[in-house]
Backbone atoms as SQL, in Angstrom:
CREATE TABLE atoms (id INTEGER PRIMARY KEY, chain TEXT, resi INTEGER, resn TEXT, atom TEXT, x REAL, y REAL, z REAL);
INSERT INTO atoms VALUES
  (1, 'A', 1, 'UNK', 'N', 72.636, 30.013, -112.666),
  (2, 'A', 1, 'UNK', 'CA', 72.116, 31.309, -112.993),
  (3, 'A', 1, 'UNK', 'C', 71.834, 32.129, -111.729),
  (4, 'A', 2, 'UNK', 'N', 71.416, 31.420, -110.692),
  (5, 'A', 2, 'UNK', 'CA', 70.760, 32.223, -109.124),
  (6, 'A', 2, 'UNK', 'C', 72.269, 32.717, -108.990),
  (7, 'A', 3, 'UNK', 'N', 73.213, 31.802, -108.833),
  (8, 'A', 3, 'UNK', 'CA', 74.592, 32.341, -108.235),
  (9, 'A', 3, 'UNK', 'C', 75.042, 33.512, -108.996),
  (10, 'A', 4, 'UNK', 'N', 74.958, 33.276, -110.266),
  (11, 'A', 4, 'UNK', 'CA', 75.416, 34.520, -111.074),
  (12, 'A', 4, 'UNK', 'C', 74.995, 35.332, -110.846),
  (13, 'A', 5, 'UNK', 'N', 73.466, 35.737, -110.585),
  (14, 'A', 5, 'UNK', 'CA', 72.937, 36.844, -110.363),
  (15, 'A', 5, 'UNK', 'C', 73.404, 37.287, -108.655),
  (16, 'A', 6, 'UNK', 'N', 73.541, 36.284, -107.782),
  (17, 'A', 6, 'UNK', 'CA', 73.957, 36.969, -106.215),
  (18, 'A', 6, 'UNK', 'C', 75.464, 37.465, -106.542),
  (19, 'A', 7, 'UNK', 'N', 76.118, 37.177, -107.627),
  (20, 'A', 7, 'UNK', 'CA', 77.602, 37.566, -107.179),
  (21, 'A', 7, 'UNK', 'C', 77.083, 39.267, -107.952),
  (22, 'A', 8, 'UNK', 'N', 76.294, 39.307, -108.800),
  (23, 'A', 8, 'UNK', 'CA', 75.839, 40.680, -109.587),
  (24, 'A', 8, 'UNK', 'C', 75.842, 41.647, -108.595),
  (25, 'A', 9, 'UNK', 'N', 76.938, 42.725, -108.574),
  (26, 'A', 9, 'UNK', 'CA', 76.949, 43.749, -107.587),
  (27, 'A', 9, 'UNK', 'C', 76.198, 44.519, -107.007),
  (28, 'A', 10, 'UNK', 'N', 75.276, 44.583, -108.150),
  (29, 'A', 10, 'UNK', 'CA', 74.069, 45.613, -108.168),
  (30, 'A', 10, 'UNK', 'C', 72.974, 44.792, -107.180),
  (31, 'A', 11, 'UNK', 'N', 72.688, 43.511, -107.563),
  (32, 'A', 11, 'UNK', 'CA', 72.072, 41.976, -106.805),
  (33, 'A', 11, 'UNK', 'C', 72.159, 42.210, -105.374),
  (34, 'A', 12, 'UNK', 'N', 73.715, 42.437, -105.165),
  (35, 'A', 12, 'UNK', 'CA', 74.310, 42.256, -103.728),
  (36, 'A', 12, 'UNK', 'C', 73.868, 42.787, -102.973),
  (37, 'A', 13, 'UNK', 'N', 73.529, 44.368, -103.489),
  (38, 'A', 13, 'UNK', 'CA', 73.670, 45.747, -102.679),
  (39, 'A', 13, 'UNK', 'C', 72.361, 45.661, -102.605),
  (40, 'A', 14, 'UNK', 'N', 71.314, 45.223, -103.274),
  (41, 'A', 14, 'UNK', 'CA', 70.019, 45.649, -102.932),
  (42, 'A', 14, 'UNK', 'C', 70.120, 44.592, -101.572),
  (43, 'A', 15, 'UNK', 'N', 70.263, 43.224, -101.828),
  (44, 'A', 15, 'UNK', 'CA', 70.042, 42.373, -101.266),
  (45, 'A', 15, 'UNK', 'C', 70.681, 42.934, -99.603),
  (46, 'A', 16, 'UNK', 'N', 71.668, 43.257, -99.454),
  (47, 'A', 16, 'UNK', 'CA', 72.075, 43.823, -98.607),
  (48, 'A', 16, 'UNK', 'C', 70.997, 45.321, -97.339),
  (49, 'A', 17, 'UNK', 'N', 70.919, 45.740, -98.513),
  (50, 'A', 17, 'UNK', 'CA', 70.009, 46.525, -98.311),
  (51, 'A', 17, 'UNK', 'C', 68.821, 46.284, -97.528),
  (52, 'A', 18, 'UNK', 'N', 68.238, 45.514, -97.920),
  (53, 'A', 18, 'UNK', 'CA', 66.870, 45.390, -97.682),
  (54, 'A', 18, 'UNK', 'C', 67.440, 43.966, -96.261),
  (55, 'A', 19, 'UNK', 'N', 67.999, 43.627, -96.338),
  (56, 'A', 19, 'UNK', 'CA', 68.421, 42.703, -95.177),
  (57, 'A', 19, 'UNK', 'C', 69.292, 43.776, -94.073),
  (58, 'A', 20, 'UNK', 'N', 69.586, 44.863, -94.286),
  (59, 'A', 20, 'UNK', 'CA', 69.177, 45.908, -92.872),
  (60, 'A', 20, 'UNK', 'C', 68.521, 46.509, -92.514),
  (61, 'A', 21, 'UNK', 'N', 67.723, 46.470, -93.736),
  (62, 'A', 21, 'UNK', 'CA', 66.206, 47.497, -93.281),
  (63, 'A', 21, 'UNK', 'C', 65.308, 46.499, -91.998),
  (64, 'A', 22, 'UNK', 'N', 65.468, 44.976, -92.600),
  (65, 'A', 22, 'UNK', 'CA', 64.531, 44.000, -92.225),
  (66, 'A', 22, 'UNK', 'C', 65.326, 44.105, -90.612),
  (67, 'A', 23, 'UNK', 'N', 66.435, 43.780, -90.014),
  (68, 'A', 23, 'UNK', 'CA', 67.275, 44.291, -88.685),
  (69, 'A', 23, 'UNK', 'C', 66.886, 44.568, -88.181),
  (70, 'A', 24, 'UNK', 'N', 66.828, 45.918, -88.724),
  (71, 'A', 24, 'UNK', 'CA', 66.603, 47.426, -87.817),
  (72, 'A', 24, 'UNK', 'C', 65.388, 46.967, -87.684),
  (73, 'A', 25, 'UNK', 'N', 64.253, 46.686, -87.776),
  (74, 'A', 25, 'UNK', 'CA', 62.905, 45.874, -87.151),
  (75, 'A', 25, 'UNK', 'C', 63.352, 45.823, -86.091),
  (76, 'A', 26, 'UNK', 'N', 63.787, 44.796, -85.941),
  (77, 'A', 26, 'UNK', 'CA', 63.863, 44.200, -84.704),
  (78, 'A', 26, 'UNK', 'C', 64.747, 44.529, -83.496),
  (79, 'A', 27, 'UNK', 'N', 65.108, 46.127, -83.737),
  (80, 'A', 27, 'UNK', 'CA', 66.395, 47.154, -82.786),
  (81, 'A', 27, 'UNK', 'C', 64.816, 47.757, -82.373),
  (82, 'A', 28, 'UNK', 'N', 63.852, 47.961, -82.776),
  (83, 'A', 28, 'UNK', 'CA', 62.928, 48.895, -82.263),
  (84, 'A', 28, 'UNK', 'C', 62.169, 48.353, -81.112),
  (85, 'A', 29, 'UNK', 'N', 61.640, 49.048, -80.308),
  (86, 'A', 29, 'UNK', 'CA', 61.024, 49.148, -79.056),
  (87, 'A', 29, 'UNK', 'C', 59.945, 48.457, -79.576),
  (88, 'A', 30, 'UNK', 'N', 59.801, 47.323, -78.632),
  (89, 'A', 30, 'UNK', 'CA', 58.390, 46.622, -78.693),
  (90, 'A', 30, 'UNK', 'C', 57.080, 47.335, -78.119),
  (91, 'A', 31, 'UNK', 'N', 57.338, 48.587, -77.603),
  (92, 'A', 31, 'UNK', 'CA', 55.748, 49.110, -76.925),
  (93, 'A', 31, 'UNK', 'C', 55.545, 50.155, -78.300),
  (94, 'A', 32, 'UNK', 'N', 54.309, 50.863, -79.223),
  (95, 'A', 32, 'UNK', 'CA', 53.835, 51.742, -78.631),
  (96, 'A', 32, 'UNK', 'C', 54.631, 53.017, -78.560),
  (97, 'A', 33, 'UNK', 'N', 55.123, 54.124, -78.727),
  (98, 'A', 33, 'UNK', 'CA', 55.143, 55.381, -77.825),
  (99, 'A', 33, 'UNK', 'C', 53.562, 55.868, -77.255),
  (100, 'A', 34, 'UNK', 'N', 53.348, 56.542, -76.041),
  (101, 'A', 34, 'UNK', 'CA', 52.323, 56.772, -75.701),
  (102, 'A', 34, 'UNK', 'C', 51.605, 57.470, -76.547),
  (103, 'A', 35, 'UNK', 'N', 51.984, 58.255, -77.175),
  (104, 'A', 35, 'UNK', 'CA', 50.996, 59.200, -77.662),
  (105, 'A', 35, 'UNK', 'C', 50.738, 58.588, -79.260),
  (106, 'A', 36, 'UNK', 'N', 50.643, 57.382, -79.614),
  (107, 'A', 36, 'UNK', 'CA', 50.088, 56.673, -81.109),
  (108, 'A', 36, 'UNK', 'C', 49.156, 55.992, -79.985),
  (109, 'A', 37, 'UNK', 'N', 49.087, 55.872, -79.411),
  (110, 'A', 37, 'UNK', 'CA', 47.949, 54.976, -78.372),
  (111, 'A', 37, 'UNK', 'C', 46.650, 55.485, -77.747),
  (112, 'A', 38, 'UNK', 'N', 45.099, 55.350, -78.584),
  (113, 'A', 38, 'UNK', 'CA', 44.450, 56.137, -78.121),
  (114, 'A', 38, 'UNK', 'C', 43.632, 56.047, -77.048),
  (115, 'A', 39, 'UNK', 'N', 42.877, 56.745, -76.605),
  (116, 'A', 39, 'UNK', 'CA', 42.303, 56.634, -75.214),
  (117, 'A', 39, 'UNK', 'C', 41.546, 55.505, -74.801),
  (118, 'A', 40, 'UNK', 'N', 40.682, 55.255, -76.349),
  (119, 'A', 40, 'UNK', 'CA', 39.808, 53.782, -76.128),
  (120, 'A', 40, 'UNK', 'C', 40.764, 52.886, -75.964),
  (121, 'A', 41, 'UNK', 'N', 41.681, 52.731, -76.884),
  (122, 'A', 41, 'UNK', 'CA', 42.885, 51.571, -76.948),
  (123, 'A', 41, 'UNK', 'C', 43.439, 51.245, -75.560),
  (124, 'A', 42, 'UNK', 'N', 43.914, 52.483, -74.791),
  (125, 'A', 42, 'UNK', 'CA', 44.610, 52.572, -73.529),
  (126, 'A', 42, 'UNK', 'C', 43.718, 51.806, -72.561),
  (127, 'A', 43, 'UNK', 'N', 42.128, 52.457, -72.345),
  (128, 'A', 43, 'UNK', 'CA', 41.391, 51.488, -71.609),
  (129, 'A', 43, 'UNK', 'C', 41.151, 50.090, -72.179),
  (130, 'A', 44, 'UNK', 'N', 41.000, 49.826, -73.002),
  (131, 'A', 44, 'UNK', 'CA', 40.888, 48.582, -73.339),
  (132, 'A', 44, 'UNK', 'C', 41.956, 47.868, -72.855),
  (133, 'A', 45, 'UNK', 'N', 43.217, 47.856, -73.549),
  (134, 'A', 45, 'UNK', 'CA', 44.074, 47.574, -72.520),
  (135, 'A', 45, 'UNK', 'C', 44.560, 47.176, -71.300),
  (136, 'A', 46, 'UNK', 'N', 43.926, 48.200, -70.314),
  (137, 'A', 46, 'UNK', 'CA', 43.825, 48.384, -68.910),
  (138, 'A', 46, 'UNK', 'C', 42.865, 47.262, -68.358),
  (139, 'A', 47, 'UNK', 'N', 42.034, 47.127, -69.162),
  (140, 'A', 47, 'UNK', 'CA', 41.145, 45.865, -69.121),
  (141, 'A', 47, 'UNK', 'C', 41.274, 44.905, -69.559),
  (142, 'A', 48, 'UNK', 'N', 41.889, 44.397, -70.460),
  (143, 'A', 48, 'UNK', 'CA', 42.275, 43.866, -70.700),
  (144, 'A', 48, 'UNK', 'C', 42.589, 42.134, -69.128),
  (145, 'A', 49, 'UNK', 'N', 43.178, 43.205, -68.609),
  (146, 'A', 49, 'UNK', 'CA', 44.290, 42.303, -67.504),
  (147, 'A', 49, 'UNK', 'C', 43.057, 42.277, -65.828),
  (148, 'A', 50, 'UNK', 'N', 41.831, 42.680, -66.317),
  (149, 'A', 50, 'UNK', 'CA', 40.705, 42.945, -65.136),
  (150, 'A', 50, 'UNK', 'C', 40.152, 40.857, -65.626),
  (151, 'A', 51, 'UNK', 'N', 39.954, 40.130, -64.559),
  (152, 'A', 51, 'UNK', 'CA', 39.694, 39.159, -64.342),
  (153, 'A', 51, 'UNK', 'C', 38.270, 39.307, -63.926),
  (154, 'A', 52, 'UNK', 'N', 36.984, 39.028, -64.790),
  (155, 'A', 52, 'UNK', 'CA', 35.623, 39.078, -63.902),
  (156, 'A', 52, 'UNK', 'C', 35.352, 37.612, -62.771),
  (157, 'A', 53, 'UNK', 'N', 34.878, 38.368, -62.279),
  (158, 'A', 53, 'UNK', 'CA', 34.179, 37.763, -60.610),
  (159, 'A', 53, 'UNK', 'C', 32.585, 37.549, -60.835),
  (160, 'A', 54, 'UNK', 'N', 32.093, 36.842, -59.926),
  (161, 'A', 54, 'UNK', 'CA', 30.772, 37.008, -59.992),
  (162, 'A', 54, 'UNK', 'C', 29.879, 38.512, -59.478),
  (163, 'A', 55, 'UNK', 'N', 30.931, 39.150, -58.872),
  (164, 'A', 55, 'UNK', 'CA', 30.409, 40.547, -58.652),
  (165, 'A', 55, 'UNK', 'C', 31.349, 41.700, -58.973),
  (166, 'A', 56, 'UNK', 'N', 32.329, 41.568, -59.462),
  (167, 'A', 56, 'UNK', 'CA', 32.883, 42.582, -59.848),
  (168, 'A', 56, 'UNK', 'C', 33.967, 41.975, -60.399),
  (169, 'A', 57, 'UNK', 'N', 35.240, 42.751, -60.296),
  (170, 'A', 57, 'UNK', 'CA', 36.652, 42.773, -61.029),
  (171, 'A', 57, 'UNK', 'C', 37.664, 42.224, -60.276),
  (172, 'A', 58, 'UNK', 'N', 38.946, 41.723, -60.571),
  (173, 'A', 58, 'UNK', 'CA', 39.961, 41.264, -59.818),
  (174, 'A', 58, 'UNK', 'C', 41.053, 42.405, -60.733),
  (175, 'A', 59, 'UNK', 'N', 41.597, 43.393, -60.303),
  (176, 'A', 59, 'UNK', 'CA', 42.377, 44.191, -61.050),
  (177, 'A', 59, 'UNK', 'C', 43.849, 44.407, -60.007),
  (178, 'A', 60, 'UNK', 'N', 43.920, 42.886, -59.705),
  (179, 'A', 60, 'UNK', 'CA', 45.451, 42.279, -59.864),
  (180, 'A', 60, 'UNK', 'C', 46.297, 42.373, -60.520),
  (181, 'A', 61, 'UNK', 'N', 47.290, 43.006, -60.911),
  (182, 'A', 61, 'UNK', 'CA', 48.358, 42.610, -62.001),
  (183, 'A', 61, 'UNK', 'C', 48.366, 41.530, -62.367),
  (184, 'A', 62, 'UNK', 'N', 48.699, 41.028, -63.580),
  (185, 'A', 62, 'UNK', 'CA', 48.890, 39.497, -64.235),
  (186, 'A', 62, 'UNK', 'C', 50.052, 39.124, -63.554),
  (187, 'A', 63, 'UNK', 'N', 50.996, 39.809, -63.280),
  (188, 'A', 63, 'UNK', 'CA', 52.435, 39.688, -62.960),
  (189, 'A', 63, 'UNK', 'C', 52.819, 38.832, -61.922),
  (190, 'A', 64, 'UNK', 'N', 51.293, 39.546, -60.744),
  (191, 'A', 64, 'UNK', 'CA', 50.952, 38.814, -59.241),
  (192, 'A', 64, 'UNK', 'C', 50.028, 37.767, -59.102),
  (193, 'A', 65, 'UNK', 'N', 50.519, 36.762, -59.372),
  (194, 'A', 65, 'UNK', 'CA', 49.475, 35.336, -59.224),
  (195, 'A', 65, 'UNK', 'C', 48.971, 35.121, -58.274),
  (196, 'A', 66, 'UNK', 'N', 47.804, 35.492, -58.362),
  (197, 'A', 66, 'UNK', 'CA', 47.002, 35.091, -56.816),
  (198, 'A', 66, 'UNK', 'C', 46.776, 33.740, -57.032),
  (199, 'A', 67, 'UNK', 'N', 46.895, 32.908, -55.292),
  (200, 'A', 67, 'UNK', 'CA', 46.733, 31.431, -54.921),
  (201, 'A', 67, 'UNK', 'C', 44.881, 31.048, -54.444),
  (202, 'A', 68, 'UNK', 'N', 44.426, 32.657, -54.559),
  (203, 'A', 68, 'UNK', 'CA', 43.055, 31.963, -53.444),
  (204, 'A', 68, 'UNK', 'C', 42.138, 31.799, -54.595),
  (205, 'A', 69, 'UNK', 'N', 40.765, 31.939, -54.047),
  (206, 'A', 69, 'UNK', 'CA', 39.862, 31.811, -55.040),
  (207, 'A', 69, 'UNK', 'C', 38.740, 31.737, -54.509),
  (208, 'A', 70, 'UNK', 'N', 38.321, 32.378, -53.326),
  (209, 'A', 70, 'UNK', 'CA', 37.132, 32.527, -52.760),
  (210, 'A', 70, 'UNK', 'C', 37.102, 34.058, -51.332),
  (211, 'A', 71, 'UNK', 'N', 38.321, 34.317, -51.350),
  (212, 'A', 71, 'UNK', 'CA', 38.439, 35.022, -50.571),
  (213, 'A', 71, 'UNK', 'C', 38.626, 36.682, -51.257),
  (214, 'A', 72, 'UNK', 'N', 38.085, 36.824, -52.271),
  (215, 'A', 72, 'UNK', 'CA', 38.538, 38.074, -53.682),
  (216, 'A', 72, 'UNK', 'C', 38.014, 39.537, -52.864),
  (217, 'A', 73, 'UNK', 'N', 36.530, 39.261, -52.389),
  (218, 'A', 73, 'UNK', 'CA', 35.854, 40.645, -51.906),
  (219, 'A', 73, 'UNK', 'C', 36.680, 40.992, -50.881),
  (220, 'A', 74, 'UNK', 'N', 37.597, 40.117, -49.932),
  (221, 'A', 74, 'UNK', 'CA', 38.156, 41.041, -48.518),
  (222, 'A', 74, 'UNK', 'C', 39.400, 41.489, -49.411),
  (223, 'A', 75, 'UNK', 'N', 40.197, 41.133, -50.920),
  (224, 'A', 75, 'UNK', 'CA', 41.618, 41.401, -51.043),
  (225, 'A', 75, 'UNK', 'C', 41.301, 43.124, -51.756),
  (226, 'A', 76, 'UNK', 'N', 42.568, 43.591, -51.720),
  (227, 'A', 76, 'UNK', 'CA', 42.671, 44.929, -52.267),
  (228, 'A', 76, 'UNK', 'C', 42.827, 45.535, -53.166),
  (229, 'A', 77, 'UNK', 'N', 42.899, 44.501, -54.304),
  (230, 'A', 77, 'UNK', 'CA', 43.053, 44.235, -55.676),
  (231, 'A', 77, 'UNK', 'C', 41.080, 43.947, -55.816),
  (232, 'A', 78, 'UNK', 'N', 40.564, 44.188, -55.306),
  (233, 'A', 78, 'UNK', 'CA', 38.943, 43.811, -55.502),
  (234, 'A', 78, 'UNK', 'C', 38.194, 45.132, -56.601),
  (235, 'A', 79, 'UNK', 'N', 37.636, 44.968, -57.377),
  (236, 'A', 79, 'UNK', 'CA', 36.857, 46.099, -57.943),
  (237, 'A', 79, 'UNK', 'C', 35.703, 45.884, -58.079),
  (238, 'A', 80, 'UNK', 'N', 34.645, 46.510, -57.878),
  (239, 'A', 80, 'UNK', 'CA', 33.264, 46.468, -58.118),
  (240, 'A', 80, 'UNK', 'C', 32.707, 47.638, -58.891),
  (241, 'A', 81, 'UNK', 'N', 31.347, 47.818, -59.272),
  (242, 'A', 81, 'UNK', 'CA', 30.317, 48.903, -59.807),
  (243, 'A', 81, 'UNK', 'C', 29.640, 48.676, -59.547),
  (244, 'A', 82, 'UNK', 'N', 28.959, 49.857, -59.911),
  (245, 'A', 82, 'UNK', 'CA', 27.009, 49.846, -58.964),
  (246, 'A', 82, 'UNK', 'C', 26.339, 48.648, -59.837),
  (247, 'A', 83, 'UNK', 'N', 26.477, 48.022, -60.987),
  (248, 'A', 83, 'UNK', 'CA', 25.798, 47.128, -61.247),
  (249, 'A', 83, 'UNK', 'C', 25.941, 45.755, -60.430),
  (250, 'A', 84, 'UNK', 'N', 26.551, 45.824, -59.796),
  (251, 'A', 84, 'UNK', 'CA', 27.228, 44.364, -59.123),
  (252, 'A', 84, 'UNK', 'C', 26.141, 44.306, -57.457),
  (253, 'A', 85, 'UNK', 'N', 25.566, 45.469, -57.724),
  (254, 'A', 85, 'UNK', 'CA', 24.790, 45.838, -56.060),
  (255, 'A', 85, 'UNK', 'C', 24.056, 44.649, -55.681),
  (256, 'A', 86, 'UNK', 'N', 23.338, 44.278, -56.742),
  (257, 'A', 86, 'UNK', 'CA', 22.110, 43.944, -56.155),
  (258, 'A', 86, 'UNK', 'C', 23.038, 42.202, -55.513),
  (259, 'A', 87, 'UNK', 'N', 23.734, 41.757, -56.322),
  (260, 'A', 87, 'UNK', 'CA', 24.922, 40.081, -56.259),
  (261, 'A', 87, 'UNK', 'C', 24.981, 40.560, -54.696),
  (262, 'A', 88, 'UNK', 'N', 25.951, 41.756, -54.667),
  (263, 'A', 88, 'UNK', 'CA', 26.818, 42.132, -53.389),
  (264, 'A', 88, 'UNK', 'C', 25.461, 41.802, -51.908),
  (265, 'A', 89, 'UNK', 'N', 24.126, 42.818, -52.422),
  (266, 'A', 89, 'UNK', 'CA', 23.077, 43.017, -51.094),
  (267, 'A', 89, 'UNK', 'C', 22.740, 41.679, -51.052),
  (268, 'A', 90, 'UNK', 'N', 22.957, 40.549, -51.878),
  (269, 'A', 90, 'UNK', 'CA', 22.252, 39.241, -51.871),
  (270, 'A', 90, 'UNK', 'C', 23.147, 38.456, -50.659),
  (271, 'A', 91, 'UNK', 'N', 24.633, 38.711, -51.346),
  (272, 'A', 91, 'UNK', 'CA', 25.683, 37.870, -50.490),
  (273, 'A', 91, 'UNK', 'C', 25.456, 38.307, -49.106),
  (274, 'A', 92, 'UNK', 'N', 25.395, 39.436, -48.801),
  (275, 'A', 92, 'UNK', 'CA', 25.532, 39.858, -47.642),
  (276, 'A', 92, 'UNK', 'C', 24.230, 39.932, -47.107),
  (277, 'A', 93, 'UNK', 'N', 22.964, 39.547, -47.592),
  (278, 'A', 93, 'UNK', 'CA', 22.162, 38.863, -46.371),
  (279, 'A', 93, 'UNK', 'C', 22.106, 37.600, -46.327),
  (280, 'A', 94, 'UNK', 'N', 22.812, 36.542, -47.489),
  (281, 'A', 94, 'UNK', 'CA', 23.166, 35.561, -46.731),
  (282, 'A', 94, 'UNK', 'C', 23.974, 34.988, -45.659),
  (283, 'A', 95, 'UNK', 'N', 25.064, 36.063, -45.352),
  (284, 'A', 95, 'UNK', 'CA', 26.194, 36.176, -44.967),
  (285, 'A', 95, 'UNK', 'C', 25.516, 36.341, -43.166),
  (286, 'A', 96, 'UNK', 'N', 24.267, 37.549, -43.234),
  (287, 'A', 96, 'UNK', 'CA', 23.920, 37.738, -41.826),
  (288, 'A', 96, 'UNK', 'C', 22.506, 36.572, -41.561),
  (289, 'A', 97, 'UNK', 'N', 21.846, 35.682, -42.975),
  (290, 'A', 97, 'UNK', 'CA', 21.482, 34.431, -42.337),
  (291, 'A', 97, 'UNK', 'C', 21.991, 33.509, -41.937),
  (292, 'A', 98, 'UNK', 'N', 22.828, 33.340, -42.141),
  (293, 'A', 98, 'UNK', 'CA', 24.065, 32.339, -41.366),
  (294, 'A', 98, 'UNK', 'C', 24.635, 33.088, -40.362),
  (295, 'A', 99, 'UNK', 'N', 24.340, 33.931, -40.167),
  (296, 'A', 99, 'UNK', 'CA', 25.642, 34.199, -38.709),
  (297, 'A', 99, 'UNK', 'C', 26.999, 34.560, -38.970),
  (298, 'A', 100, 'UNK', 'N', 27.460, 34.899, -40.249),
  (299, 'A', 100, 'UNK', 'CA', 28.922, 35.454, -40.635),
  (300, 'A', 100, 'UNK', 'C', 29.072, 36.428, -40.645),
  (301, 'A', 101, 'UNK', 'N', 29.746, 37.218, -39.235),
  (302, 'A', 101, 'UNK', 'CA', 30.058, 38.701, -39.096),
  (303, 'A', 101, 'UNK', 'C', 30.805, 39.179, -39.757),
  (304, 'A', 102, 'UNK', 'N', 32.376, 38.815, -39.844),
  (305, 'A', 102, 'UNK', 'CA', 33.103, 38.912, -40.684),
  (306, 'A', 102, 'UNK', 'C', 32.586, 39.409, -42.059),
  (307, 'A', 103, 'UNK', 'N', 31.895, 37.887, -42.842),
  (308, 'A', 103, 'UNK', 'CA', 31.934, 38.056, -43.975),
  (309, 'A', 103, 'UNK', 'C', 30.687, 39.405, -44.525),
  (310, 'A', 104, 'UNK', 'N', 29.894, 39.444, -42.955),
  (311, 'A', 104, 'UNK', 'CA', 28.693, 40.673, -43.517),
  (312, 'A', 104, 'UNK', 'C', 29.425, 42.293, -43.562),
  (313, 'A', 105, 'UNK', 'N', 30.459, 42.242, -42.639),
  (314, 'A', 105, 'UNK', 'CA', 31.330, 43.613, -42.448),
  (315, 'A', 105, 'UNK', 'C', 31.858, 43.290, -43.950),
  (316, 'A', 106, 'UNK', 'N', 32.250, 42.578, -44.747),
  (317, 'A', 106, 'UNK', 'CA', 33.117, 42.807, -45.902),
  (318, 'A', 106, 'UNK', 'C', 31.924, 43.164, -46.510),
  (319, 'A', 107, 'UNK', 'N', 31.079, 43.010, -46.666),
  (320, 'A', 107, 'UNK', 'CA', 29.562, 43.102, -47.743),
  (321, 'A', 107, 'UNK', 'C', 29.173, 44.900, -47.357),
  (322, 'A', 108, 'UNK', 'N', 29.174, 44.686, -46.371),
  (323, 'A', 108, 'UNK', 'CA', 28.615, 46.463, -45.955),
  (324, 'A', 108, 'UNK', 'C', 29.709, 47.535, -46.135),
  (325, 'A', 109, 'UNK', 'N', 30.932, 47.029, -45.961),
  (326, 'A', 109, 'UNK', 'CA', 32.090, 47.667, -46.738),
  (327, 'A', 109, 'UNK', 'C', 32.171, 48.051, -48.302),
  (328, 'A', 110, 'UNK', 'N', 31.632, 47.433, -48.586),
  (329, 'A', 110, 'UNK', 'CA', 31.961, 47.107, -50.104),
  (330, 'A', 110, 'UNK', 'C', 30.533, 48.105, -50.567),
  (331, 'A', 111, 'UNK', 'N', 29.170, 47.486, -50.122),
  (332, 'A', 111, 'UNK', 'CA', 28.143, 48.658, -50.090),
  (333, 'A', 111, 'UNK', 'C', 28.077, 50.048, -49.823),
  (334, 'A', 112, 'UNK', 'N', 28.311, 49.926, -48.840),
  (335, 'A', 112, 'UNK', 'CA', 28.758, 51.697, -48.532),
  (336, 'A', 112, 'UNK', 'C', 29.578, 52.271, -49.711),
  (337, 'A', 113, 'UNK', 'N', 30.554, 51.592, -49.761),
  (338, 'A', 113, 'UNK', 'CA', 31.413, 52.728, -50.980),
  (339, 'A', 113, 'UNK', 'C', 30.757, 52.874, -52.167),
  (340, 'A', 114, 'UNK', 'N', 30.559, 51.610, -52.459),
  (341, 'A', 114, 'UNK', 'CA', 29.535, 51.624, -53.977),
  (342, 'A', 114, 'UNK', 'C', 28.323, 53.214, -53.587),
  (343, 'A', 115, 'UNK', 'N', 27.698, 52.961, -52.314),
  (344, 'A', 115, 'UNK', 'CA', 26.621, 53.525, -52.066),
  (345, 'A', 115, 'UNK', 'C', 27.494, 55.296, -52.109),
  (346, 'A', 116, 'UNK', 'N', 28.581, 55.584, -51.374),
  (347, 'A', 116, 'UNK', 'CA', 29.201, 57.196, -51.762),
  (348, 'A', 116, 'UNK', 'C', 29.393, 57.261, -52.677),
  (349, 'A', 117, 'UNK', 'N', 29.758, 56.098, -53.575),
  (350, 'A', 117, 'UNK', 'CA', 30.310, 56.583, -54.857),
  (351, 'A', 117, 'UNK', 'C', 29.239, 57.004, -55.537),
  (352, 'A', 118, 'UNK', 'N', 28.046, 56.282, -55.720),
  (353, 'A', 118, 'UNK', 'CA', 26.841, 56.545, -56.445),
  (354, 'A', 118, 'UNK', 'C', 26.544, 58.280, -56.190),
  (355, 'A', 119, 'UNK', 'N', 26.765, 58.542, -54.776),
  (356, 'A', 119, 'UNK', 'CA', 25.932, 60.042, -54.541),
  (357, 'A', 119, 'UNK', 'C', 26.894, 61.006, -54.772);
């Protein structure tokens, strides 16, 4: 009876039918056009791919695998906000109780901007 009904012309053509509609799915662009994508969505998104730190952001591309894992505040992919201040002023007077110039210039770097950006 199933066979009888697939050889049914009328059977065929729907069946046909609807097995190019289902296709053409899969001819379409996997993104999105920009403008169905709304602003919250877009940032979310964007964040999506932000890695938290103990003081801020790693907004690395996923694409670029970083190897380190302690060295984040000197790289250029680093992000912070003023909430992260008080972590940042902590590190960096431990940084000048120990005697680490280096690592206190990355701390006062990183302060200062936070600190223009704020004003």
């Amino acid at each position: 009876m199933i066979y009888a009904r697939i050889a049914d012309k009328t059977v065929a053509e729907e069946y046909f039918s609807v097995t190019e509609k289902v296709e053409a799915l899969y001819d379409q662009p996997r993104q999105l056009p920009a403008n169905d994508e709304g602003s919250e969505m877009r940032k979310l998104r964007g964040e999506m791919h932000r890695r938290m730190l103990g003081n801020g952001y790693c907004a690395r591309p996923v694409e670029m695998d970083c190897h380190f894992e302690s060295i984040c505040e000197s790289c250029t992919f680093f992000v912070t906000t003023i909430e992260f201040r008080p972590t940042l002023q902590a590190q960096r007077e431990d940084a000048e109780r120990k005697g680490q110039v280096g690592r206190k210039k990355i701390f006062d770097g990183l302060i200062d901007r936070l600190d223009s950006k704020a004003s």
